[in-house]
MOPAC internal coordinates of N, CA, C and O (Angstrom, degrees):
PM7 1SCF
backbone

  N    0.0000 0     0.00 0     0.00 0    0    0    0
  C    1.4507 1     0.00 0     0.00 0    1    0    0
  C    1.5278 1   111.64 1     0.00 0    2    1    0
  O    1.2310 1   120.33 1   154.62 1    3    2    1
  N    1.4111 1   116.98 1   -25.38 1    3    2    1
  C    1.1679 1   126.02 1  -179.95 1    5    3    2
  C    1.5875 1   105.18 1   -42.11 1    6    5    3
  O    1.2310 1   122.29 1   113.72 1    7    6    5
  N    1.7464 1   113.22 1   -66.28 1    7    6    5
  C    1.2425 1   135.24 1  -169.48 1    9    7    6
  C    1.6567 1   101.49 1   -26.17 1   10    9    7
  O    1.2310 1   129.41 1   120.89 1   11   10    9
  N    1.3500 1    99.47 1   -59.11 1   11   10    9
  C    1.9621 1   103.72 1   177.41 1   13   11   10
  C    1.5463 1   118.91 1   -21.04 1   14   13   11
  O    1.2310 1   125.49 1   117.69 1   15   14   13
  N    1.6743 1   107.06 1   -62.31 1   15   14   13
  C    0.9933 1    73.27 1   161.84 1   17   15   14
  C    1.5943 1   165.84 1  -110.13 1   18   17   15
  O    1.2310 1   134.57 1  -130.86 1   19   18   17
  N    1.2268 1    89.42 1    49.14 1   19   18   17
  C    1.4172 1   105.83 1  -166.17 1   21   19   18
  C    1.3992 1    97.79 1   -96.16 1   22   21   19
  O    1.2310 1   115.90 1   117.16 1   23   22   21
  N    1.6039 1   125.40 1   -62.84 1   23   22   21
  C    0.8266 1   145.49 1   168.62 1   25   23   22
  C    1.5482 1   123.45 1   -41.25 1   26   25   23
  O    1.2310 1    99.09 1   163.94 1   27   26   25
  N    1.4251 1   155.22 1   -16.06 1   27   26   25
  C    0.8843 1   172.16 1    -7.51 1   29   27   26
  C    2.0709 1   102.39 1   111.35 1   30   29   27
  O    1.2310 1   141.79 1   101.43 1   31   30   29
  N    1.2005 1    75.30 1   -78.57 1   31   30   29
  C    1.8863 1   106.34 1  -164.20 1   33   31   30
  C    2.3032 1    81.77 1   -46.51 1   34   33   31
  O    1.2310 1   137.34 1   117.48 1   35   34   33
  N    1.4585 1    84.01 1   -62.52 1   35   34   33
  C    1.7175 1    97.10 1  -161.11 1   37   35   34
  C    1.4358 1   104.18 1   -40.28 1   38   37   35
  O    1.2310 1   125.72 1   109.74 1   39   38   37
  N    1.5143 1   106.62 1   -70.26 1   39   38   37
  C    1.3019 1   119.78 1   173.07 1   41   39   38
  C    1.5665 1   119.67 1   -20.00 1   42   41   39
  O    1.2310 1   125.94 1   114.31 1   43   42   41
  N    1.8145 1   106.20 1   -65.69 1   43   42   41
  C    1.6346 1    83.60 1   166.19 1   45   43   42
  C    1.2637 1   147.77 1   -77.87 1   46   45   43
  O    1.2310 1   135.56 1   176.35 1   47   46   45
  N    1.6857 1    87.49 1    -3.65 1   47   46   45
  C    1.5075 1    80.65 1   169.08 1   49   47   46
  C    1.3296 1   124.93 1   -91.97 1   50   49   47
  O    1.2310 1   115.74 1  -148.14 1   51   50   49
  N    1.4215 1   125.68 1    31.86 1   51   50   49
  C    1.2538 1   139.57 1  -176.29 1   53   51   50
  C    1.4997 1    89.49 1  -108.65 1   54   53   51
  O    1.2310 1   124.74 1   113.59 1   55   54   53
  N    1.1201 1   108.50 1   -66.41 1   55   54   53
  C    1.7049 1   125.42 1  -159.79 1   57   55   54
  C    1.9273 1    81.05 1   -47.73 1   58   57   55
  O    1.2310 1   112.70 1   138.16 1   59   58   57
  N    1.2281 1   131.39 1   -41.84 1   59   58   57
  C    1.5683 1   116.08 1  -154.65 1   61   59   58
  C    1.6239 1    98.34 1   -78.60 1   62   61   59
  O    1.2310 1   130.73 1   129.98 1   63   62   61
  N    1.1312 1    96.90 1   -50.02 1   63   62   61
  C    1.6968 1   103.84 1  -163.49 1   65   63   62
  C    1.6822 1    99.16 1   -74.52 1   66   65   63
  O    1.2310 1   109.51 1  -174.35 1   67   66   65
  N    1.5502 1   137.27 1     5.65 1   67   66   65
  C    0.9840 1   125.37 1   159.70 1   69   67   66
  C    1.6319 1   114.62 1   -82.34 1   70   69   67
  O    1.2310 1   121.27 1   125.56 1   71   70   69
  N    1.3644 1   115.18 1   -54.44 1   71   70   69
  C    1.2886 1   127.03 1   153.99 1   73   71   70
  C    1.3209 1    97.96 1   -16.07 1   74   73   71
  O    1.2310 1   126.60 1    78.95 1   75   74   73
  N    1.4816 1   104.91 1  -101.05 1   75   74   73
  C    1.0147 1   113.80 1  -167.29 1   77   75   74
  C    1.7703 1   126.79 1   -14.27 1   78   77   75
  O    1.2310 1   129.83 1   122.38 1   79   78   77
  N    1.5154 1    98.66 1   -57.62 1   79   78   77
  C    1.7096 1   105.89 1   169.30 1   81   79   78
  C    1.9520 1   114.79 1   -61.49 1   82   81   79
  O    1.2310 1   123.32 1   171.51 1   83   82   81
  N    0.8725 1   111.24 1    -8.49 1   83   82   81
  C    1.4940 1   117.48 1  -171.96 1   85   83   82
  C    1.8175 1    87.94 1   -98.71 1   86   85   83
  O    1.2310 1   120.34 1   128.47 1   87   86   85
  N    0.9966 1   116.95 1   -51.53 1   87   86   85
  C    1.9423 1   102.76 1  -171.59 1   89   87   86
  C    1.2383 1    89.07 1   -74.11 1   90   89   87
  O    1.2310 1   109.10 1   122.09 1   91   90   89
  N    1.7160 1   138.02 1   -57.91 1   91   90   89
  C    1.8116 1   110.11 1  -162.97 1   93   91   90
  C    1.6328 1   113.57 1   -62.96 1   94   93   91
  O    1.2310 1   120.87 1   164.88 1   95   94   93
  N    1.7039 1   115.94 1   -15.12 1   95   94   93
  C    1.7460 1   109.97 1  -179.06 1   97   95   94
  C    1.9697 1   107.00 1   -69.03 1   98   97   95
  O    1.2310 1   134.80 1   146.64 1   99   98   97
  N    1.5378 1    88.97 1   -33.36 1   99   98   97
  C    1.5648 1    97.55 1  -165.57 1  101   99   98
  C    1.4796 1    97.84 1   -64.46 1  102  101   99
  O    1.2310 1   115.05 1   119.27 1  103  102  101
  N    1.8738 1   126.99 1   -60.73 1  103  102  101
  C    1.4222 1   121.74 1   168.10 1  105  103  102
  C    1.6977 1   140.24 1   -45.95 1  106  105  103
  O    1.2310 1   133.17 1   173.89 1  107  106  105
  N    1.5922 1    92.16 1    -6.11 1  107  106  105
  C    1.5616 1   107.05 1   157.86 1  109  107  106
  C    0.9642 1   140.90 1  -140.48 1  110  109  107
  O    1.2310 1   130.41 1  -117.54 1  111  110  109
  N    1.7201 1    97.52 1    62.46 1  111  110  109
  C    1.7860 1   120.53 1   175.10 1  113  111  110
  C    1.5833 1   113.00 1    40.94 1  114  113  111
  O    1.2310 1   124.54 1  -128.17 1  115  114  113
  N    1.6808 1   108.88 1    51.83 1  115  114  113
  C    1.3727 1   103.95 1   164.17 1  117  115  114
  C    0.9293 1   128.41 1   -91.65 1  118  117  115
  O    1.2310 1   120.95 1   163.78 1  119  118  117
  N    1.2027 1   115.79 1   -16.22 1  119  118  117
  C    1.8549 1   125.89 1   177.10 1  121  119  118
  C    1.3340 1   101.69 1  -117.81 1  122  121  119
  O    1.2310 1   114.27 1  -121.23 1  123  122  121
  N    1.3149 1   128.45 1    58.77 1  123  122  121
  C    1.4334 1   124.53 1  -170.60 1  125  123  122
  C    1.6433 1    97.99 1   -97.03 1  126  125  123
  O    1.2310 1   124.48 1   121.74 1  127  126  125
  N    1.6150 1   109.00 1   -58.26 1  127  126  125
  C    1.2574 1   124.22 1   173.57 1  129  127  126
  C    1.3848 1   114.41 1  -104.48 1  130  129  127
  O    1.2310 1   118.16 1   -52.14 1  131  130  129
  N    1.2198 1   121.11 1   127.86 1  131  130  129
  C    1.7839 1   113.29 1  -165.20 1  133  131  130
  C    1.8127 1    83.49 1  -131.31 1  134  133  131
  O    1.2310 1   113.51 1   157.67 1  135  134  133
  N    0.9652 1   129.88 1   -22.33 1  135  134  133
  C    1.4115 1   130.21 1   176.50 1  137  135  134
  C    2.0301 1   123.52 1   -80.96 1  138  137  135
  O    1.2310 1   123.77 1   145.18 1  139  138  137
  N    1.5792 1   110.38 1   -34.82 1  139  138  137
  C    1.7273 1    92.30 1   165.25 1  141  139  138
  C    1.4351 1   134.39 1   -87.93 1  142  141  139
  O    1.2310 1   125.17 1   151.35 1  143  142  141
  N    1.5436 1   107.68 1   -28.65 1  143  142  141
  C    1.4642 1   116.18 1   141.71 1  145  143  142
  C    2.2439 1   113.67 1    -5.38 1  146  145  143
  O    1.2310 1   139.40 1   110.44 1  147  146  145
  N    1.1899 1    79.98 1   -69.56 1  147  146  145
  C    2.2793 1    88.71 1  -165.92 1  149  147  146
  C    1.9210 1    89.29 1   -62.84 1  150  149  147
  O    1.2310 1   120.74 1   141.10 1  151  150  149
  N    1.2896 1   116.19 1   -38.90 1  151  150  149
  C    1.4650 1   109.49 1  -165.21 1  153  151  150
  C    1.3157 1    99.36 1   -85.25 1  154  153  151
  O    1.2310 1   120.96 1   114.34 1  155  154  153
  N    0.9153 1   115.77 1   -65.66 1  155  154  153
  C    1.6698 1    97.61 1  -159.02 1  157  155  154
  C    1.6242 1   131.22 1   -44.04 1  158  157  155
  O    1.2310 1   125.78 1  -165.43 1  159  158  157
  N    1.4258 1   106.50 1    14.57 1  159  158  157
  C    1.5795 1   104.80 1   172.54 1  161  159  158
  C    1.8178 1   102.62 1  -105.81 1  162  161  159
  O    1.2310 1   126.11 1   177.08 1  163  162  161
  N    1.0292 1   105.86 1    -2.92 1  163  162  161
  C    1.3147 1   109.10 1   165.56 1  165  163  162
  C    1.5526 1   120.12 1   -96.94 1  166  165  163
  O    1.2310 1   105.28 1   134.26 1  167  166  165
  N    1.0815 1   144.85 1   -45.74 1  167  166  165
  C    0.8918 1   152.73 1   142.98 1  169  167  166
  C    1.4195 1   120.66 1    -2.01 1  170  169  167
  O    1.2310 1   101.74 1   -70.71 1  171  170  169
  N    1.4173 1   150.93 1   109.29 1  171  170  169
  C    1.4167 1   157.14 1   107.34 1  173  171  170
  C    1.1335 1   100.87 1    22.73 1  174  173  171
  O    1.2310 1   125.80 1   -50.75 1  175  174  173
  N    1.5672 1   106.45 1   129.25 1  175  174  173
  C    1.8276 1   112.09 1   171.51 1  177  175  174
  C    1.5892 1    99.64 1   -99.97 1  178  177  175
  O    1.2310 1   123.97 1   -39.99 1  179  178  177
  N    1.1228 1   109.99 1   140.01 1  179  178  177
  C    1.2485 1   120.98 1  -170.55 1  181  179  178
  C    1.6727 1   103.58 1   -51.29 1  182  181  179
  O    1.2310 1   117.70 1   -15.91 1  183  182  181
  N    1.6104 1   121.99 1   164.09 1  183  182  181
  C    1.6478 1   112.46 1  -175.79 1  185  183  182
  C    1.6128 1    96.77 1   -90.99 1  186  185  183
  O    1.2310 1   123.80 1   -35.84 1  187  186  185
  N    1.6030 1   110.31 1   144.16 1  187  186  185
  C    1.7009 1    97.78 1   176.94 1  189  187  186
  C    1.7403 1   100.59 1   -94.50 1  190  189  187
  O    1.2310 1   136.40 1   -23.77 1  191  190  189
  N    1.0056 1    85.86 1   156.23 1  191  190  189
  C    1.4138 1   109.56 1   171.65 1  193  191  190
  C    1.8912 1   124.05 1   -58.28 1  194  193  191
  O    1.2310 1   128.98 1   -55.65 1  195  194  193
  N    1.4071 1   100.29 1   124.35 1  195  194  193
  C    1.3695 1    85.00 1   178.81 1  197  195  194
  C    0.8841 1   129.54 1   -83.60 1  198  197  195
  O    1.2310 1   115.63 1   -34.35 1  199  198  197
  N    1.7359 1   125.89 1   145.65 1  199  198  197
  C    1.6858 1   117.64 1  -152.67 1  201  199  198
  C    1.9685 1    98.84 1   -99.43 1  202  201  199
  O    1.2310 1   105.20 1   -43.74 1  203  202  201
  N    0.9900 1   145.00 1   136.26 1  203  202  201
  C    1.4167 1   163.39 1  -148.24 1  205  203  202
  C    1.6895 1    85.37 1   -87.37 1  206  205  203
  O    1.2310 1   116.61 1   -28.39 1  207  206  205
  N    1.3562 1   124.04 1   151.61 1  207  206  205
  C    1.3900 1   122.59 1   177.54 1  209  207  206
  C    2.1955 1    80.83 1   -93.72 1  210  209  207
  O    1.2310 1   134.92 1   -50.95 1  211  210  209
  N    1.2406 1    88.74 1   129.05 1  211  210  209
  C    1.9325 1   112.36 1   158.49 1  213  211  210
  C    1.6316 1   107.08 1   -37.84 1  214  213  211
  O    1.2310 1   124.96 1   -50.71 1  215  214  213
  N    1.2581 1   108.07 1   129.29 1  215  214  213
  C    1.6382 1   108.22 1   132.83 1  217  215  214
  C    1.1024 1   119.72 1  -125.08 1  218  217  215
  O    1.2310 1   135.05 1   -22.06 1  219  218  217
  N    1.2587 1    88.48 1   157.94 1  219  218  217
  C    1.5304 1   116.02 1  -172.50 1  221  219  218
  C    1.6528 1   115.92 1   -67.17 1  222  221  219
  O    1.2310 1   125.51 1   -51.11 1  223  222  221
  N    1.4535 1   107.01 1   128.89 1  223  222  221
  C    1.3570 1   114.31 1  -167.24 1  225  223  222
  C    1.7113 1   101.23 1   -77.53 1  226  225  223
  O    1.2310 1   105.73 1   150.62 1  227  226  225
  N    0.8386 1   144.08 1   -29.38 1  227  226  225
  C    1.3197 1   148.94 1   161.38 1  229  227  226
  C    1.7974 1   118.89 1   -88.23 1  230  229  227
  O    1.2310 1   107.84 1   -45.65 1  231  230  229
  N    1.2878 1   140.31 1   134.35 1  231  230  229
  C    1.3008 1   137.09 1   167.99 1  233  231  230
  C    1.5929 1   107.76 1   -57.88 1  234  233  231
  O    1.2310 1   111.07 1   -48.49 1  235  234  233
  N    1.1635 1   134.41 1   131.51 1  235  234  233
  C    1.2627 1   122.40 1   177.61 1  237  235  234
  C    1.9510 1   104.74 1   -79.97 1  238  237  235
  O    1.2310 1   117.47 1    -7.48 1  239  238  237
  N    0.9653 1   122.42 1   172.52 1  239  238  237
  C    1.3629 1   126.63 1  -159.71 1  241  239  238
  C    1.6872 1    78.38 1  -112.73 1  242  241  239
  O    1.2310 1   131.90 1   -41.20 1  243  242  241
  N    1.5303 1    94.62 1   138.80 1  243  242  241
  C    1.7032 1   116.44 1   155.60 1  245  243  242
  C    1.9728 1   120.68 1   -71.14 1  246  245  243
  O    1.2310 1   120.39 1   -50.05 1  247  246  245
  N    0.7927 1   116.87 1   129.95 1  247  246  245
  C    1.1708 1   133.30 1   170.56 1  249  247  246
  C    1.6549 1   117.23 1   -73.19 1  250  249  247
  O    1.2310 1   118.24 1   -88.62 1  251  250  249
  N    1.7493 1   120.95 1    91.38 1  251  250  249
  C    1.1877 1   125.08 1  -142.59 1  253  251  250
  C    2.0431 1    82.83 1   -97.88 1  254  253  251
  O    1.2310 1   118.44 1    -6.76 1  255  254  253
  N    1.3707 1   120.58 1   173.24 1  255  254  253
  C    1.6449 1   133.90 1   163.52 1  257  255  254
  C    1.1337 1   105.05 1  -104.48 1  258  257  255
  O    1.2310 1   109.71 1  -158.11 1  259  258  257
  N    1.4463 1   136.91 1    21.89 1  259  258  257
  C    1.6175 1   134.10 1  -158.24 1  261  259  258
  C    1.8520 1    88.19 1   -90.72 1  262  261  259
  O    1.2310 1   119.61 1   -40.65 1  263  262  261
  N    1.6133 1   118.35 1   139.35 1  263  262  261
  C    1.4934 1    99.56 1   174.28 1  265  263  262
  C    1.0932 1    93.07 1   -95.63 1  266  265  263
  O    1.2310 1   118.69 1     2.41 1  267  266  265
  N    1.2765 1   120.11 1  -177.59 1  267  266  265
  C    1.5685 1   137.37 1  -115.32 1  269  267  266
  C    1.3088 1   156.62 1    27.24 1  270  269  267
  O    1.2310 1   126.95 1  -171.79 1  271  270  269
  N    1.6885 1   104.24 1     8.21 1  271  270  269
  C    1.2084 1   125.93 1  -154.64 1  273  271  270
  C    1.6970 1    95.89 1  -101.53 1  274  273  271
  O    1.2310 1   116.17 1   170.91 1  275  274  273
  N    1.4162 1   124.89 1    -9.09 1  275  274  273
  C    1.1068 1   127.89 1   178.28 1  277  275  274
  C    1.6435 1   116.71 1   -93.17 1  278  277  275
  O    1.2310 1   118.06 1   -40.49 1  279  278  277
  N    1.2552 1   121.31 1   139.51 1  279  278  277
  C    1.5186 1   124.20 1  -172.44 1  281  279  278
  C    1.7790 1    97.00 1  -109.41 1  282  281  279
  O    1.2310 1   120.10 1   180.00 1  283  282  281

């Protein structure tokens, strides 16, 4: 009988701090949408866009063998 009260005390403090987690999920839109969650793994990923190869805002300079052209 002892166990009681041990068991008792614990218990509510389970029962509170579960609550408890159920009102802060509810104050931050956790069950807002319970329906796109299941879909969206079915769902098609949108196509990405193809990215254009860059040019270069400047011409890069050729690399000449002429001597003197080296510093």
């Amino acid at each position: 009988m002892n166990i009681l009260l041990v068991l008792i005390p614990v218990t509510l403090l389970v029962i509170v701090v579960a609550v408890a987690l159920f009102f802060w999920a509810v104050n931050h839109q956790q069950f807002d949408d319970l329906d796109s969650p299941a879909v969206l793994p079915l769902m098609d990923e949108p196509p990405t866009p193809t990215a254009e190869p860059e040019t270069p805002a400047e011409p890069i300079a050729k690399e000449t063998d002429q001597p003197g052209t080296h510093l």
